[in-house]
C-alpha positions in Angstrom: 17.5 42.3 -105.5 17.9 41.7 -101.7 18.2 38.4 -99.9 17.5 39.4 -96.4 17.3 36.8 -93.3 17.4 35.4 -90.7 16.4 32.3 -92.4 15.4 29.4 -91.1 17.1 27.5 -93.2 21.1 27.1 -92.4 22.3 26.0 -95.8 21.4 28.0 -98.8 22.7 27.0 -102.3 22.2 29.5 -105.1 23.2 28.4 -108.9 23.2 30.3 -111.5 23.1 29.0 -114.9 23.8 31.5 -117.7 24.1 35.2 -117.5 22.4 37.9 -115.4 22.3 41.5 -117.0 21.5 44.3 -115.7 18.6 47.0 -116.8 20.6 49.6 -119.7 18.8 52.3 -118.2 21.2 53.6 -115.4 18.7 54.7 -113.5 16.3 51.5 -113.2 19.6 50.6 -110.6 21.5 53.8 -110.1 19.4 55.2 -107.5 19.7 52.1 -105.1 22.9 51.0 -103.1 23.7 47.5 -105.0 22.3 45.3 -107.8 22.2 41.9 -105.9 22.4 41.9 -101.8 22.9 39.2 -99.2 21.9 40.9 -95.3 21.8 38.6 -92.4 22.1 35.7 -94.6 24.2 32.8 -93.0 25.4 29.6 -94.2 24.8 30.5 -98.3 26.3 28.9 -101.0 26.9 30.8 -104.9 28.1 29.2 -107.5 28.4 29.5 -111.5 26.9 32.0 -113.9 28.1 35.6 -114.9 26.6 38.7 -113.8 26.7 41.7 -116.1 26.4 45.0 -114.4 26.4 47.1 -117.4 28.3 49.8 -116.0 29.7 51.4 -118.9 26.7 54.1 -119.3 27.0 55.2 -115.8 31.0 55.2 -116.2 30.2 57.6 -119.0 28.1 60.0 -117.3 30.2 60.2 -114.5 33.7 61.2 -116.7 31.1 63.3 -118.4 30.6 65.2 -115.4 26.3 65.0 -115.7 24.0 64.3 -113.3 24.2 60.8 -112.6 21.9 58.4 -110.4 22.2 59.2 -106.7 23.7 55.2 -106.5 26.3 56.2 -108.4 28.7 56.9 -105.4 27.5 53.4 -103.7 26.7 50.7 -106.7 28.1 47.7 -106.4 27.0 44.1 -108.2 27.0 41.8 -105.4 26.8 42.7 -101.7 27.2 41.0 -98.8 26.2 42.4 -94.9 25.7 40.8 -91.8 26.3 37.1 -93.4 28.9 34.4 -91.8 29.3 31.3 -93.1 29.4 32.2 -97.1 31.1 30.8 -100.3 31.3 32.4 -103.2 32.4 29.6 -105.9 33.1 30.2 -109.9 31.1 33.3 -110.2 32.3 35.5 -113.0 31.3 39.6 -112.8 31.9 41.8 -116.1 31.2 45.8 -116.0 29.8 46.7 -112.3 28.4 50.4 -112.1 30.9 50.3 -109.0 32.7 47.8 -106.9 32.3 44.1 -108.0 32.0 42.1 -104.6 31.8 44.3 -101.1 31.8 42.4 -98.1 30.5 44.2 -94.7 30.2 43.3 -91.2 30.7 39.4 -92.2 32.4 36.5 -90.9 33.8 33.4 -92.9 33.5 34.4 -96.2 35.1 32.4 -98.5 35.6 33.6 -102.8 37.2 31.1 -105.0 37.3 31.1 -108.5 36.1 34.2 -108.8 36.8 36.1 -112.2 35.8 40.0 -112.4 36.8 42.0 -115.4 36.1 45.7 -116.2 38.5 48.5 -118.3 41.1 49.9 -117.3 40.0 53.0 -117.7 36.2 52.2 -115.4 36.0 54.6 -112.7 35.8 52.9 -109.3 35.4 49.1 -110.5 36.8 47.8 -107.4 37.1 44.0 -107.7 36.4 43.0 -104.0 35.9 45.2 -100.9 36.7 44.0 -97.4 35.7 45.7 -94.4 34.7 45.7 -91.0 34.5 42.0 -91.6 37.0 39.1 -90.1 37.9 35.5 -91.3 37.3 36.3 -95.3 39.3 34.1 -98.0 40.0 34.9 -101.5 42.0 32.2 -103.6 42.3 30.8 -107.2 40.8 34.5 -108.2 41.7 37.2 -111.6 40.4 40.6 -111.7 40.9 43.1 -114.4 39.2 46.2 -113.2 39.7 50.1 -113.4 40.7 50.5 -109.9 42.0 48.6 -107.0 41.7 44.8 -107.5 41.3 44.0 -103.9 40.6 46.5 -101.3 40.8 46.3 -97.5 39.1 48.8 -95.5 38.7 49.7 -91.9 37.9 47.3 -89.5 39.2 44.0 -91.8 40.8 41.3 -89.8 42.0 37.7 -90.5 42.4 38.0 -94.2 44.0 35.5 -96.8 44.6 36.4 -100.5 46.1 33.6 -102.2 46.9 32.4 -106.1 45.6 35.8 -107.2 46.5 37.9 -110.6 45.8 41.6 -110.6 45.7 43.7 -113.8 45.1 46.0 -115.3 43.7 47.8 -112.2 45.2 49.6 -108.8 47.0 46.7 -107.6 46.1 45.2 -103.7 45.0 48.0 -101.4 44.6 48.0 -97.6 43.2 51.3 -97.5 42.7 54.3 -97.7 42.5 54.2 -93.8 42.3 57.7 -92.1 40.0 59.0 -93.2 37.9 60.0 -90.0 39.3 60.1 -86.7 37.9 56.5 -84.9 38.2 53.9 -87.1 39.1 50.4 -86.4 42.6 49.2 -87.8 43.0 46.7 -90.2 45.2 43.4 -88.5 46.5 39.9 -89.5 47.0 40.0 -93.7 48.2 37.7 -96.2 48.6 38.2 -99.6 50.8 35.2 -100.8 51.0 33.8 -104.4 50.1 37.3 -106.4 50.7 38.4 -109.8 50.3 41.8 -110.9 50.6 43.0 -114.3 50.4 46.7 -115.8 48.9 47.8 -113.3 49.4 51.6 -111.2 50.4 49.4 -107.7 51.6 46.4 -106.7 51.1 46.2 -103.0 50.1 49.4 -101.2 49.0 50.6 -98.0 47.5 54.1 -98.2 46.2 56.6 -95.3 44.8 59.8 -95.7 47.2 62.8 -93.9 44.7 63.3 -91.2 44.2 62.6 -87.3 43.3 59.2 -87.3 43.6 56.5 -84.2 43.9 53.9 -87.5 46.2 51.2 -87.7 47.7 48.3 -89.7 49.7 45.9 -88.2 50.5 42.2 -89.0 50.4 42.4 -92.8 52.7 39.4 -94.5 53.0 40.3 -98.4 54.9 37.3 -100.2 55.8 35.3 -103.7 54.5 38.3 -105.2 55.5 38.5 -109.2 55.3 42.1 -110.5 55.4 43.2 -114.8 55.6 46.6 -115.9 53.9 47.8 -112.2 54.6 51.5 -111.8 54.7 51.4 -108.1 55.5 48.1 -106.8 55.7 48.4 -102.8 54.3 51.5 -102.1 53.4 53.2 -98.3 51.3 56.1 -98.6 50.6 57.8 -96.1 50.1 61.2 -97.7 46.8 59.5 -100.2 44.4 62.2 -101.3 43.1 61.2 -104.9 41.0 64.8 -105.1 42.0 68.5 -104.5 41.9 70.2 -101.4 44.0 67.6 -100.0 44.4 67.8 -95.8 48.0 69.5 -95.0 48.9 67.2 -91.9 50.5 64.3 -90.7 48.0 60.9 -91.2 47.5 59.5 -87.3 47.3 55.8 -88.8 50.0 53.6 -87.1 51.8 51.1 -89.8 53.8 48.4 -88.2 55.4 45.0 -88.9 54.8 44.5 -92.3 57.5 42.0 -94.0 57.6 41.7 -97.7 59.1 38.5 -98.4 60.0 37.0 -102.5 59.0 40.1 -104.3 60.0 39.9 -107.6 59.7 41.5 -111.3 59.8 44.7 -113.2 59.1 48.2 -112.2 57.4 50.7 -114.8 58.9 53.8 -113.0 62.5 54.2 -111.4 61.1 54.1 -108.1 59.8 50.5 -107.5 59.8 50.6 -103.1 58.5 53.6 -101.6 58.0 54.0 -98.1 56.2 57.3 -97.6 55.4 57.1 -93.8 53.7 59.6 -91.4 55.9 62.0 -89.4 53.7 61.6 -86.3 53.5 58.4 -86.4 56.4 56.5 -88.6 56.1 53.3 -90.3 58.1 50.9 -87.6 58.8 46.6 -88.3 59.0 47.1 -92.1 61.1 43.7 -93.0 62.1 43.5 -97.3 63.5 39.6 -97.3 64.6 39.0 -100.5 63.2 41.7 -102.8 64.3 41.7 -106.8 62.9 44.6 -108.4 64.5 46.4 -111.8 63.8 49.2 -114.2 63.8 49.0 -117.5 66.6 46.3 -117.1 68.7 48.4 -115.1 68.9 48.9 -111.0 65.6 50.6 -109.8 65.6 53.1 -106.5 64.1 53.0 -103.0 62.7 55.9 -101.7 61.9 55.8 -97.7 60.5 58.7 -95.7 60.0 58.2 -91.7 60.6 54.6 -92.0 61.8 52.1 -90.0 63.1 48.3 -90.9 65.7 46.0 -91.5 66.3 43.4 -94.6 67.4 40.4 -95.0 69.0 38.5 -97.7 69.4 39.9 -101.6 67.0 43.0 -101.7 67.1 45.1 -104.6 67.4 48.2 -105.1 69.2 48.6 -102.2 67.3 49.2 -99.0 66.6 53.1 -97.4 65.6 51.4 -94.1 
Protein backbone atom coordinates (compact mmCIF):
# COMPACT_ATOMS: atom_id res chain seq x y z
CA UNK A 1 0.00 0.00 0.00
CA UNK A 2 1.49 3.50 -0.77
CA UNK A 3 0.39 6.88 0.54
CA UNK A 4 2.04 9.11 -1.91
CA UNK A 5 1.64 13.23 -1.79
CA UNK A 6 1.94 16.07 -1.92
CA UNK A 7 -1.33 16.42 -0.32
CA UNK A 8 -3.31 19.20 0.00
CA UNK A 9 -4.19 18.53 3.15
CA UNK A 10 -1.44 19.47 6.01
CA UNK A 11 -2.81 17.27 8.80
CA UNK A 12 -3.45 13.71 8.17
CA UNK A 13 -4.67 11.36 11.05
CA UNK A 14 -4.67 7.65 10.36
CA UNK A 15 -6.26 5.16 13.09
CA UNK A 16 -6.18 1.96 13.13
CA UNK A 17 -8.51 -0.05 15.04
CA UNK A 18 -7.64 -3.81 15.22
CA UNK A 19 -5.12 -5.75 13.42
CA UNK A 20 -3.73 -5.62 9.85
CA UNK A 21 -2.24 -8.91 8.42
CA UNK A 22 -0.51 -9.47 5.80
CA UNK A 23 -1.14 -11.94 2.58
CA UNK A 24 0.47 -15.80 3.76
CA UNK A 25 1.57 -16.10 0.38
CA UNK A 26 5.20 -14.52 0.33
CA UNK A 27 5.06 -13.60 -2.80
CA UNK A 28 1.59 -11.56 -2.99
CA UNK A 29 4.31 -8.84 -1.00
CA UNK A 30 7.69 -10.32 -1.50
CA UNK A 31 8.34 -8.98 -4.84
CA UNK A 32 7.63 -5.21 -3.86
CA UNK A 33 9.96 -2.91 -1.57
CA UNK A 34 7.49 -2.48 1.63
CA UNK A 35 4.02 -3.57 2.83
CA UNK A 36 2.63 -0.03 3.90
CA UNK A 37 4.55 3.30 2.45
CA UNK A 38 4.29 6.93 3.34
CA UNK A 39 6.40 9.18 0.24
CA UNK A 40 6.11 12.93 0.30
CA UNK A 41 3.54 12.80 2.90
CA UNK A 42 3.82 15.74 5.47
CA UNK A 43 2.18 16.61 8.58
CA UNK A 44 0.58 12.71 9.13
CA UNK A 45 -0.58 11.40 12.20
CA UNK A 46 -0.64 7.09 13.04
CA UNK A 47 -1.93 5.87 15.89
CA UNK A 48 -3.21 2.46 17.45
CA UNK A 49 -3.73 -1.01 15.85
CA UNK A 50 -1.17 -3.87 15.18
CA UNK A 51 0.25 -4.70 11.94
CA UNK A 52 1.18 -8.34 11.31
CA UNK A 53 3.70 -8.83 8.57
CA UNK A 54 3.78 -12.48 8.59
CA UNK A 55 7.27 -12.88 8.00
CA UNK A 56 7.99 -16.18 9.27
CA UNK A 57 7.46 -18.02 5.72
CA UNK A 58 9.82 -15.70 4.02
CA UNK A 59 12.36 -16.10 7.18
CA UNK A 60 12.04 -19.77 6.36
CA UNK A 61 12.90 -19.67 2.83
CA UNK A 62 15.60 -17.56 3.23
CA UNK A 63 17.57 -19.96 6.09
CA UNK A 64 16.48 -22.56 3.71
CA UNK A 65 18.52 -21.17 1.11
CA UNK A 66 15.49 -21.28 -1.84
CA UNK A 67 14.47 -18.89 -4.10
CA UNK A 68 12.80 -16.30 -2.33
CA UNK A 69 10.69 -13.16 -3.56
CA UNK A 70 12.94 -10.55 -5.19
CA UNK A 71 11.62 -8.17 -2.00
CA UNK A 72 13.11 -10.19 0.13
CA UNK A 73 16.44 -8.15 0.38
CA UNK A 74 14.23 -4.81 0.77
CA UNK A 75 10.73 -5.74 2.84
CA UNK A 76 9.94 -3.73 5.39
CA UNK A 77 6.25 -3.18 7.20
CA UNK A 78 6.02 0.38 7.37
CA UNK A 79 8.01 3.01 5.36
CA UNK A 80 8.49 6.28 5.46
CA UNK A 81 10.33 8.71 2.44
CA UNK A 82 10.31 12.17 1.83
CA UNK A 83 7.76 12.95 4.89
CA UNK A 84 8.49 15.78 7.64
CA UNK A 85 6.29 16.53 10.19
CA UNK A 86 5.25 12.68 11.25
CA UNK A 87 4.10 10.89 14.43
CA UNK A 88 3.99 7.64 14.90
CA UNK A 89 1.88 6.93 18.28
CA UNK A 90 0.99 3.34 20.01
CA UNK A 91 1.45 1.31 16.92
CA UNK A 92 2.39 -2.23 17.63
CA UNK A 93 4.32 -4.44 14.57
CA UNK A 94 4.69 -8.40 15.12
CA UNK A 95 6.73 -10.58 12.39
CA UNK A 96 8.00 -8.02 9.38
CA UNK A 97 9.37 -9.96 6.33
CA UNK A 98 12.34 -7.38 7.04
CA UNK A 99 12.80 -4.19 8.94
CA UNK A 100 9.79 -3.01 11.10
CA UNK A 101 9.86 0.93 10.68
CA UNK A 102 12.54 2.57 7.96
CA UNK A 103 12.68 6.06 7.89
CA UNK A 104 14.39 7.86 4.66
CA UNK A 105 15.09 11.23 3.50
CA UNK A 106 12.63 12.60 6.46
CA UNK A 107 12.48 15.36 8.81
CA UNK A 108 10.69 15.50 12.25
CA UNK A 109 9.68 12.16 12.75
CA UNK A 110 8.50 11.52 15.92
CA UNK A 111 7.75 7.27 17.23
CA UNK A 112 6.30 6.91 20.67
CA UNK A 113 4.94 4.01 22.11
CA UNK A 114 5.88 2.01 19.63
CA UNK A 115 6.12 -1.92 20.42
CA UNK A 116 7.73 -4.33 17.57
CA UNK A 117 8.42 -7.91 18.38
CA UNK A 118 9.83 -10.66 16.16
CA UNK A 119 12.31 -13.96 17.23
CA UNK A 120 15.32 -13.92 18.04
CA UNK A 121 16.27 -16.08 15.65
CA UNK A 122 14.30 -13.77 12.42
CA UNK A 123 16.80 -12.83 9.93
CA UNK A 124 17.09 -9.09 9.38
CA UNK A 125 13.92 -7.91 11.62
CA UNK A 126 15.35 -4.60 12.15
CA UNK A 127 13.08 -2.71 14.56
CA UNK A 128 13.58 0.86 13.20
CA UNK A 129 15.88 2.24 10.45
CA UNK A 130 17.23 5.78 10.36
CA UNK A 131 18.83 7.23 7.57
CA UNK A 132 19.63 10.08 5.49
CA UNK A 133 17.00 11.64 7.62
CA UNK A 134 17.45 14.56 10.57
CA UNK A 135 15.33 15.68 13.61
CA UNK A 136 13.78 11.82 14.26
CA UNK A 137 12.61 10.89 17.98
CA UNK A 138 11.99 7.57 19.42
CA UNK A 139 10.80 7.39 23.11
CA UNK A 140 8.64 5.26 25.48
CA UNK A 141 9.51 2.31 22.75
CA UNK A 142 10.31 -2.00 23.26
CA UNK A 143 11.49 -4.00 20.46
CA UNK A 144 12.16 -7.69 20.50
CA UNK A 145 13.44 -8.48 17.04
CA UNK A 146 16.14 -10.88 15.40
CA UNK A 147 18.54 -8.18 14.61
CA UNK A 148 19.50 -4.75 15.53
CA UNK A 149 16.70 -2.99 17.51
CA UNK A 150 17.49 0.41 16.30
CA UNK A 151 19.68 1.16 13.42
CA UNK A 152 21.28 4.40 12.27
CA UNK A 153 22.57 4.61 8.87
CA UNK A 154 24.38 7.03 6.73
CA UNK A 155 23.40 10.44 6.54
CA UNK A 156 21.18 10.38 10.13
CA UNK A 157 21.47 13.55 12.05
CA UNK A 158 19.77 15.03 15.23
CA UNK A 159 18.62 11.83 16.73
CA UNK A 160 17.07 11.10 20.23
CA UNK A 161 16.44 7.54 21.59
CA UNK A 162 14.92 7.74 24.91
CA UNK A 163 13.09 5.23 27.64
CA UNK A 164 13.87 2.40 25.27
CA UNK A 165 14.31 -1.59 26.11
CA UNK A 166 16.12 -3.66 23.53
CA UNK A 167 16.00 -7.46 23.55
CA UNK A 168 16.36 -10.11 22.36
CA UNK A 169 17.90 -8.52 19.20
CA UNK A 170 21.44 -6.77 18.05
CA UNK A 171 21.39 -4.12 20.52
CA UNK A 172 21.51 -0.06 19.12
CA UNK A 173 23.48 0.25 16.00
CA UNK A 174 24.81 3.30 14.18
CA UNK A 175 25.94 1.52 11.40
CA UNK A 176 27.39 -0.32 9.43
CA UNK A 177 28.87 2.96 7.82
CA UNK A 178 31.64 2.34 5.11
CA UNK A 179 30.45 0.69 3.13
CA UNK A 180 30.94 2.73 -0.18
CA UNK A 181 33.37 5.37 -0.51
CA UNK A 182 31.05 8.91 -0.25
CA UNK A 183 28.64 8.54 2.20
CA UNK A 184 27.42 11.20 4.50
CA UNK A 185 28.43 10.73 8.38
CA UNK A 186 26.11 10.16 10.95
CA UNK A 187 26.26 13.49 13.73
CA UNK A 188 24.52 14.64 16.96
CA UNK A 189 23.10 11.10 18.84
CA UNK A 190 21.39 10.37 21.97
CA UNK A 191 20.51 7.28 23.31
CA UNK A 192 19.67 8.02 27.09
CA UNK A 193 17.41 5.85 29.31
CA UNK A 194 18.17 2.21 27.48
CA UNK A 195 17.71 -1.19 28.63
CA UNK A 196 19.15 -4.08 26.93
CA UNK A 197 18.60 -7.54 27.76
CA UNK A 198 20.09 -10.86 26.20
CA UNK A 199 20.87 -9.45 23.48
CA UNK A 200 24.40 -9.89 20.97
CA UNK A 201 25.26 -5.79 21.64
CA UNK A 202 24.59 -3.17 23.77
CA UNK A 203 25.72 -0.09 22.12
CA UNK A 204 27.75 -0.38 18.91
CA UNK A 205 29.20 1.49 16.27
CA UNK A 206 30.22 -0.64 13.25
CA UNK A 207 32.13 0.37 9.82
CA UNK A 208 33.04 -1.88 7.23
CA UNK A 209 37.20 -2.05 6.68
CA UNK A 210 37.08 -0.12 3.52
CA UNK A 211 37.91 3.50 2.12
CA UNK A 212 35.24 5.44 3.30
CA UNK A 213 35.05 9.51 3.78
CA UNK A 214 32.29 8.28 6.66
CA UNK A 215 32.06 9.64 9.95
CA UNK A 216 30.43 9.69 13.42
CA UNK A 217 30.85 12.28 15.61
CA UNK A 218 28.85 13.76 18.52
CA UNK A 219 27.21 10.52 19.79
CA UNK A 220 26.19 10.84 23.75
CA UNK A 221 25.30 7.04 25.03
CA UNK A 222 23.94 7.31 28.69
CA UNK A 223 21.85 5.60 31.78
CA UNK A 224 22.17 2.67 29.77
CA UNK A 225 21.25 -0.74 31.96
CA UNK A 226 22.75 -3.89 30.32
CA UNK A 227 21.68 -7.99 31.42
CA UNK A 228 23.45 -10.86 30.18
CA UNK A 229 24.61 -8.54 26.86
CA UNK A 230 27.59 -10.28 25.15
CA UNK A 231 29.12 -7.25 23.87
CA UNK A 232 28.12 -4.26 25.83
CA UNK A 233 30.20 -1.14 24.33
CA UNK A 234 31.46 -2.30 21.24
CA UNK A 235 33.51 -0.19 18.22
CA UNK A 236 33.83 -2.09 15.21
CA UNK A 237 35.46 -0.95 12.80
CA UNK A 238 36.58 -4.25 11.22
CA UNK A 239 32.28 -5.35 10.57
CA UNK A 240 31.83 -7.77 7.72
CA UNK A 241 28.90 -10.18 8.70
CA UNK A 242 29.59 -12.37 5.24
CA UNK A 243 32.78 -13.96 3.74
CA UNK A 244 35.07 -12.46 1.59
CA UNK A 245 35.51 -9.81 4.03
CA UNK A 246 37.65 -6.48 2.62
CA UNK A 247 41.39 -6.70 4.08
CA UNK A 248 41.85 -2.91 4.84
CA UNK A 249 41.70 -0.25 7.17
CA UNK A 250 37.66 1.25 7.33
CA UNK A 251 38.16 5.29 6.25
CA UNK A 252 35.18 6.15 8.64
CA UNK A 253 36.30 8.77 11.28
CA UNK A 254 34.81 8.01 14.92
CA UNK A 255 35.16 10.87 17.37
CA UNK A 256 33.77 12.28 20.61
CA UNK A 257 31.68 9.77 21.76
CA UNK A 258 31.22 9.74 25.79
CA UNK A 259 29.45 6.88 27.43
CA UNK A 260 28.27 8.11 30.56
CA UNK A 261 26.10 5.62 33.62
CA UNK A 262 26.65 2.40 31.79
CA UNK A 263 25.80 -0.28 33.97
CA UNK A 264 25.00 -4.15 34.29
CA UNK A 265 26.21 -7.57 33.28
CA UNK A 266 28.33 -8.75 30.51
CA UNK A 267 27.65 -12.31 28.81
CA UNK A 268 31.33 -12.58 27.65
CA UNK A 269 34.66 -11.53 29.48
CA UNK A 270 35.09 -8.70 27.25
CA UNK A 271 32.24 -6.19 27.94
CA UNK A 272 34.16 -2.66 26.29
CA UNK A 273 35.76 -3.13 23.15
CA UNK A 274 37.21 -0.42 21.21
CA UNK A 275 38.22 -1.96 17.88
CA UNK A 276 39.24 1.30 15.89
CA UNK A 277 40.60 1.82 12.36
CA UNK A 278 44.40 2.12 11.94
CA UNK A 279 44.01 4.88 9.31
CA UNK A 280 41.85 6.63 10.97
CA UNK A 281 41.65 5.96 15.00
CA UNK A 282 38.78 6.35 17.22
CA UNK A 283 39.83 9.98 18.97
CA UNK A 284 37.26 11.81 22.10
CA UNK A 285 36.09 8.42 23.39
CA UNK A 286 35.06 9.59 27.12
CA UNK A 287 33.70 6.22 29.64
CA UNK A 288 32.25 8.37 32.80
CA UNK A 289 31.30 6.13 35.20
CA UNK A 290 30.98 2.69 33.55
CA UNK A 291 30.09 -0.54 35.87
CA UNK A 292 30.26 -3.55 33.79
CA UNK A 293 31.01 -7.38 35.36
CA UNK A 294 31.22 -10.89 34.25
CA UNK A 295 29.69 -13.55 35.54
CA UNK A 296 30.09 -11.71 39.01
CA UNK A 297 33.60 -11.16 38.69
CA UNK A 298 35.76 -8.10 36.97
CA UNK A 299 35.14 -8.16 33.13
CA UNK A 300 38.10 -6.83 30.56
CA UNK A 301 38.58 -3.89 28.14
CA UNK A 302 39.91 -4.50 25.01
CA UNK A 303 41.02 -1.14 23.00
CA UNK A 304 42.79 -1.13 19.55
CA UNK A 305 43.83 2.43 17.95
CA UNK A 306 41.85 4.24 20.48
CA UNK A 307 42.00 7.25 22.00
CA UNK A 308 40.09 8.74 25.33
CA UNK A 309 40.14 9.54 28.79
CA UNK A 310 37.60 8.46 31.80
CA UNK A 311 36.33 9.81 34.41
CA UNK A 312 35.10 8.75 37.62
CA UNK A 313 34.51 4.77 38.68
CA UNK A 314 34.82 2.85 35.28
CA UNK A 315 34.98 -0.71 35.25
CA UNK A 316 36.83 -2.85 34.01
CA UNK A 317 39.55 -0.68 34.05
CA UNK A 318 40.02 1.57 31.03
CA UNK A 319 42.61 0.70 27.85
CA UNK A 320 42.34 4.31 26.75
Amino acid sequence: MLFKGPCRNSAIFIRIDGTLVAPSDIWAIGNNPNWIEFQYVNGVTISGGVLDGKGAPLWSCKLAGRKCPTGATVQQTLGFSFCNNVLVSGVTSLNSQMFHVVINFCQNVKLQGVRISAPGNSPNTDGIHIQMSTGVTVVNTKVATGDDCVSIGPGAANLRIENFACGPGHGISIGSLGKNVNEPGVQNVTVKSTTFTGTTNGLRIKSWGKPSNGFARNILFQHATMNNVQNPIFIDQRYCPDRNCPDTASGVRVSDVTYQDIHGTSATEVAVNFDCSKRNPCKGIRLDNVRLTYNKKPAVASCANADGTTIGLVQPGSCL
